[in-house]
N, C-alpha and C positions, 0 to 999 in steps of 0.2 A: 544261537538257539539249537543247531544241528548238534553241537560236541556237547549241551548239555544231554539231547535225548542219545548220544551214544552211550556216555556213561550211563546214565538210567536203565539202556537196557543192558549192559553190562553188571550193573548193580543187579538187576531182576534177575539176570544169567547165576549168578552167586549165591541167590535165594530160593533158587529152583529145585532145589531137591527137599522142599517142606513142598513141593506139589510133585515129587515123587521122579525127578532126575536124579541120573547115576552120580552119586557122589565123586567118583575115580575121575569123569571128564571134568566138572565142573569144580575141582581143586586143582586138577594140570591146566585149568585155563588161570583158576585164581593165581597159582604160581606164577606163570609165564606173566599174565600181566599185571600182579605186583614186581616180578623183574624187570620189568619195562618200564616200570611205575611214569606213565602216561600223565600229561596234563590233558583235559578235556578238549583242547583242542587236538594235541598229537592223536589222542584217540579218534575223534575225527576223523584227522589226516591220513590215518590206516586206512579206515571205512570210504574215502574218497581215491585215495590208489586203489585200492578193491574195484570202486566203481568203473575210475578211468580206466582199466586192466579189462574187466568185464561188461559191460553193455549191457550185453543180453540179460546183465541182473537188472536194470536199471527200475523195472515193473516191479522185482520181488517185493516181498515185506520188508522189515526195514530188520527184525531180530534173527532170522536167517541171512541175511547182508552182512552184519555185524560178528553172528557168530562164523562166519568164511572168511571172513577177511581176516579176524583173528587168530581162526587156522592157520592161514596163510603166515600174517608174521610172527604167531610162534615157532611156525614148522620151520620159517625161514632163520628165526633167530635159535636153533636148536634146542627148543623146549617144546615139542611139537605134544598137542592135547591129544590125538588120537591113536 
């Protein structure tokens, strides 16, 4: 259930510039992860290294979780969104 609501907010991340996000991040993120082209659960599996790495996120919300971790392994996979 967890890697379905990853992609979802993934999905939402992609759609967010019809509620007025910068389109520049949110195509460097679509790039990076269609490069990665993620099953639901590897996407996941990002968002749970994030966690196991970080702690101190363990409280945050869950679409800021998602979009750090994802920094994280595009920056790591040298497609970095920012």
């Amino acid at each position: 259930m967890r890697s379905a609501y990853v992609i979802g907010v993934l999905d939402g991340f992609y759609f967010s510039p019809v509620f007025g996000a910068p389109f520049t991040k949110i195509d460097k993120l679509q790039i990076c992860a269609d490069a990665m082209n993620p099953t639901a659960e590897q996407a996941a599996a990002i968002v749970d290294r994030y966690l196991d790495a970080h702690p101190e996120a363990w409280n945050d919300q869950m679409q800021p979780i998602v979009l750090r971790a994802m920094r994280q392994a595009c920056a790591s996979r040298g497609t970095p969104i920012d």
